[in-house]
C-alpha positions as CSV (number, residue, x, y, z in Angstrom):
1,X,-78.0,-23.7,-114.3
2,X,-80.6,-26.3,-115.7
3,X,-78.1,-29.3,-114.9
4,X,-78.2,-27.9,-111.5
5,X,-81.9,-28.1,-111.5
6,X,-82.4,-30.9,-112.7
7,X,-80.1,-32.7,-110.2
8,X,-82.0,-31.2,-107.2
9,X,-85.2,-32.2,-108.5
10,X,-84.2,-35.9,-108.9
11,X,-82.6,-35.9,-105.5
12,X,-85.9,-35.1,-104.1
13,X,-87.4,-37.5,-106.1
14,X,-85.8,-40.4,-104.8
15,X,-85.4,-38.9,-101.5
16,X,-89.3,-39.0,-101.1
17,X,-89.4,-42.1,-103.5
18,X,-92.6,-41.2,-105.5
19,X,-93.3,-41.5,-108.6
20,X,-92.4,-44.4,-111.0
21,X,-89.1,-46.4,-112.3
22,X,-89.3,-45.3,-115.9
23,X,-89.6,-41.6,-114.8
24,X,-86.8,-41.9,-112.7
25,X,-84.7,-43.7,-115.5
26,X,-85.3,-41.1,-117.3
27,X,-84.6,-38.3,-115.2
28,X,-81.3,-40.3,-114.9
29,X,-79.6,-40.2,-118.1
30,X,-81.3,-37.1,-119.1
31,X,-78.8,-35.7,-116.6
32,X,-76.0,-37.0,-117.1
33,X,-77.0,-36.0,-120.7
34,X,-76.9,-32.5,-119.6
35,X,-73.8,-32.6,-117.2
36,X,-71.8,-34.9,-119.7
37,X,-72.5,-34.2,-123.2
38,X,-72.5,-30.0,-122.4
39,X,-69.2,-30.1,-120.4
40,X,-66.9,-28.3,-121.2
41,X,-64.1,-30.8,-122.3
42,X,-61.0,-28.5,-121.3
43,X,-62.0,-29.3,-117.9
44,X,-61.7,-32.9,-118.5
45,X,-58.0,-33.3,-117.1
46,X,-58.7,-31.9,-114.0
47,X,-61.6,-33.8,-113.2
48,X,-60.1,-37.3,-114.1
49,X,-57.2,-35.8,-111.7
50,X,-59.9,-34.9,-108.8
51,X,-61.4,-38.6,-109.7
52,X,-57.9,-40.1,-108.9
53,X,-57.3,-38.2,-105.4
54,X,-59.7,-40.6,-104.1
55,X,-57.5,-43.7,-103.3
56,X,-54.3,-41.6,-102.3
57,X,-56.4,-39.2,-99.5
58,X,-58.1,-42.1,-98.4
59,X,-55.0,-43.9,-97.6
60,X,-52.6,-41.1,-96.8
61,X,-54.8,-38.7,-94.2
62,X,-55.9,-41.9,-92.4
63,X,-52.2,-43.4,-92.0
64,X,-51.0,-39.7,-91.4
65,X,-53.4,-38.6,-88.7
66,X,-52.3,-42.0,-86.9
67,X,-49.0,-41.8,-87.3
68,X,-49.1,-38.1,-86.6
69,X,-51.5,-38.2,-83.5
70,X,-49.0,-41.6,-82.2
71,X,-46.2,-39.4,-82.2
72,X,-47.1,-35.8,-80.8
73,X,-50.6,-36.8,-78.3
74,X,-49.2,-40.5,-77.5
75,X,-52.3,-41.2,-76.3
76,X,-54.8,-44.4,-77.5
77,X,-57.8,-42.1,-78.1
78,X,-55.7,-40.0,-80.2
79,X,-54.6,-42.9,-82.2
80,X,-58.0,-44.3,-83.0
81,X,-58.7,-41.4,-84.9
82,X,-56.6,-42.8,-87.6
83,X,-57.8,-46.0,-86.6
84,X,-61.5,-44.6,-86.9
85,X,-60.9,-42.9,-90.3
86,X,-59.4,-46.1,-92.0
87,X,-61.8,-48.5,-91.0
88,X,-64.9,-46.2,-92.2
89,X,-62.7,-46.5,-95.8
90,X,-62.0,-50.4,-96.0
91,X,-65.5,-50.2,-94.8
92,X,-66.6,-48.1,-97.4
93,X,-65.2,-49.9,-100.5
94,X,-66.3,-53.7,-99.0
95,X,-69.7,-52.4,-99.1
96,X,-69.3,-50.5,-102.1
97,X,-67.9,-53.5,-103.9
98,X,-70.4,-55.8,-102.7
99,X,-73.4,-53.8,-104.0
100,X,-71.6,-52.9,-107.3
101,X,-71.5,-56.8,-108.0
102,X,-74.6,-57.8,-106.8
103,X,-76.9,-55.5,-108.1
104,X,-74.0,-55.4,-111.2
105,X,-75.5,-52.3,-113.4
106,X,-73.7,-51.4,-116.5
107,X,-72.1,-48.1,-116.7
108,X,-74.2,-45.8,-118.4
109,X,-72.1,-45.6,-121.6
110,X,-72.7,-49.2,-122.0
111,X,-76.5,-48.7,-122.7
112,X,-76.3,-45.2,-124.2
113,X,-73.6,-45.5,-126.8
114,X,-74.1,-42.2,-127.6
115,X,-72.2,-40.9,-124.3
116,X,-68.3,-40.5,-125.0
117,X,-66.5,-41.5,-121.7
118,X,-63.4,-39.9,-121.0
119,X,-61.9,-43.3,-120.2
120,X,-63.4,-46.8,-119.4
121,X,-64.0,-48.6,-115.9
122,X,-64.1,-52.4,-115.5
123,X,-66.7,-52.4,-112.6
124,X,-70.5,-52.0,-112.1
125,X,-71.5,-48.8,-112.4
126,X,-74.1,-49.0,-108.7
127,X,-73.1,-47.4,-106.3
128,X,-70.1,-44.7,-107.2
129,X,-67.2,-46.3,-105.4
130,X,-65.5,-42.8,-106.0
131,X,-68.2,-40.8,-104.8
132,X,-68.8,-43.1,-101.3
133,X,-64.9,-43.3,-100.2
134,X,-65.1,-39.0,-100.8
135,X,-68.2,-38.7,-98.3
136,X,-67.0,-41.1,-95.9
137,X,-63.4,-39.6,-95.7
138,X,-65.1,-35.5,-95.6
139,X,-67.8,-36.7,-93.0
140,X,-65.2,-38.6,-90.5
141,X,-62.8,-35.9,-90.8
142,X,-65.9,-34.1,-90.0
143,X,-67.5,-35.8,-87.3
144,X,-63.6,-35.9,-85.6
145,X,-62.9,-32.5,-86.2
146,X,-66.2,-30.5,-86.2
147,X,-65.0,-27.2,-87.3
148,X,-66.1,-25.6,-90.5
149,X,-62.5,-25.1,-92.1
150,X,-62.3,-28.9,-92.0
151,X,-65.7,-29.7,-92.8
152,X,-66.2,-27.2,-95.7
153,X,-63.3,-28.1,-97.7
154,X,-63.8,-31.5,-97.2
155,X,-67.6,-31.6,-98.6
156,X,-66.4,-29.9,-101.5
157,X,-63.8,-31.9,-102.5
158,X,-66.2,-34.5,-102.1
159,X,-69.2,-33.0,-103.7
160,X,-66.8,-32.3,-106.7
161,X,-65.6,-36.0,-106.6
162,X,-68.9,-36.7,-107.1
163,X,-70.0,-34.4,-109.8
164,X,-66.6,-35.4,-111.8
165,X,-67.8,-39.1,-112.4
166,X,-71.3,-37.8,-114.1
167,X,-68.6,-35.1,-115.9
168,X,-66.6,-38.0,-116.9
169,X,-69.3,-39.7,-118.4
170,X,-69.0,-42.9,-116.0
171,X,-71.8,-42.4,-113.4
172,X,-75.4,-41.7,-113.3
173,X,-76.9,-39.3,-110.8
174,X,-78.4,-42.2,-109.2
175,X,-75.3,-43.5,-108.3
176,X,-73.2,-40.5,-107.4
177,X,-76.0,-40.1,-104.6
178,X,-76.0,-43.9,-104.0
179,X,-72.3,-43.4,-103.1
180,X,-72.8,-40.2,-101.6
181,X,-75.6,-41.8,-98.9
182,X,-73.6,-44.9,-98.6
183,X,-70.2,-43.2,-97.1
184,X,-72.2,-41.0,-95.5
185,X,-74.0,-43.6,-93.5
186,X,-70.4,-45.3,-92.9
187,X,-68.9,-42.9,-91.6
188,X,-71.5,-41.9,-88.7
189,X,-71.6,-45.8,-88.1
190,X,-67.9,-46.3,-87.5
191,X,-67.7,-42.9,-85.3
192,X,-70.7,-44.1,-83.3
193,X,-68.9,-47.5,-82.8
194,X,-65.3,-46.4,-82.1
195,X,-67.3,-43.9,-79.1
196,X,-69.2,-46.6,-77.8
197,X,-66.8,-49.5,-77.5
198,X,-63.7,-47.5,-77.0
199,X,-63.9,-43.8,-76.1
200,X,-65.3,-44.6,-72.5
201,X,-62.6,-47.3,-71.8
202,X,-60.1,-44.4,-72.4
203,X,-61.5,-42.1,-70.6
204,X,-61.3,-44.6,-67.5
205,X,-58.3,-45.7,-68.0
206,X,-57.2,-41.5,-67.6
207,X,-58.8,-41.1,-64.5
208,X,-57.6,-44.6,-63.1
209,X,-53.9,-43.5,-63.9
């Protein structure tokens, strides 16, 4: 309950972006503190599992919703949902990469030696790369299928995603909602894009034909 407190409070914080660095640096890792060093390790497995779901939905729902859509609907505005979904992903990790070395934060056990990681990563630790390919794939499925059964499911998976990397001991909060905000913003880029340049070509090309 007070890790859950404590994370809403510091994503106000930085939503409203008052306050000072220090304060927010420590907000941070007192956090993770409570999420990480309280968890309950039994449930350790399965979030290392959820962690690793990442890369094979991202690739799989995209590749199956084109291949899917080509075969049944045969139809190019079908298709480029698939098309839509795995852009917004390679999208996601470029941008995700590109911040992670430029910025290049160490992980959070690196600096607190006292946090026991369930395993080690060999990347920066800003943004979650996790967290931002979880949001982008849950808010394009959303934004392509707008119906709660999808969109609910999907933003929990995600949400879980990224609560697993502060469980895990390889994320700050900071940069769970980094990742969070960054395939958010990715996703409703590449959707407004694929409608703008594409959808209305298709539609012309149905009432042409």
């Amino acid at each position: 309950m007070m890790s859950t407190l404590k994370l809403s409070l510091f994503c106000l914080f930085m939503l409203i972006l008052h306050g000072n660095w220090m304060y927010a640096q420590n907000l941070d890792i007192s956090i993770l503190k409570d999420i990480h060093l309280k968890r309950n390790h039994g449930w350790d497995p399965f979030f290392r599992h959820l962690s690793n779901s990442v890369l094979p939905l991202t690739l799989a729902i995209p590749i199956g919703v084109y291949g899917y859509e080509k075969g049944i609907s045969n139809t190019a505005d079908a298709k480029r949902r698939g098309t839509e979904m795995l852009a917004v992903a390679m999208a996601t990790v470029a941008l995700s990469q590109s911040l992670k070395w430029t910025l290049n934060r160490p992980r959070p056990y690196e600096k607190y030696t006292y946090l026991q990681p369930v395993y080690l990563a060999d990347d920066p630790s800003f943004p979650s790369g996790h967290t931002a390919s979880a949001f982008a794939l849950a808010t394009s499925a959303t934004l392509i299928w707008p119906k709660w059964y999808v969109g609910i499911p999907a933003y929990v998976w995600a949400g879980s995603v990224g609560y697993s990397r502060m469980h895990l001991g390889l994320h700050y909060p900071s940069d769970v909602l980094a990742g969070a905000l960054l395939g958010t913003g990715t996703a409703f880029l590449g959707h407004y894009l694929n409608k703008k340049w594409f959808r209305p070509k298709v539609q012309k090309q149905e009432v042409l034909f």
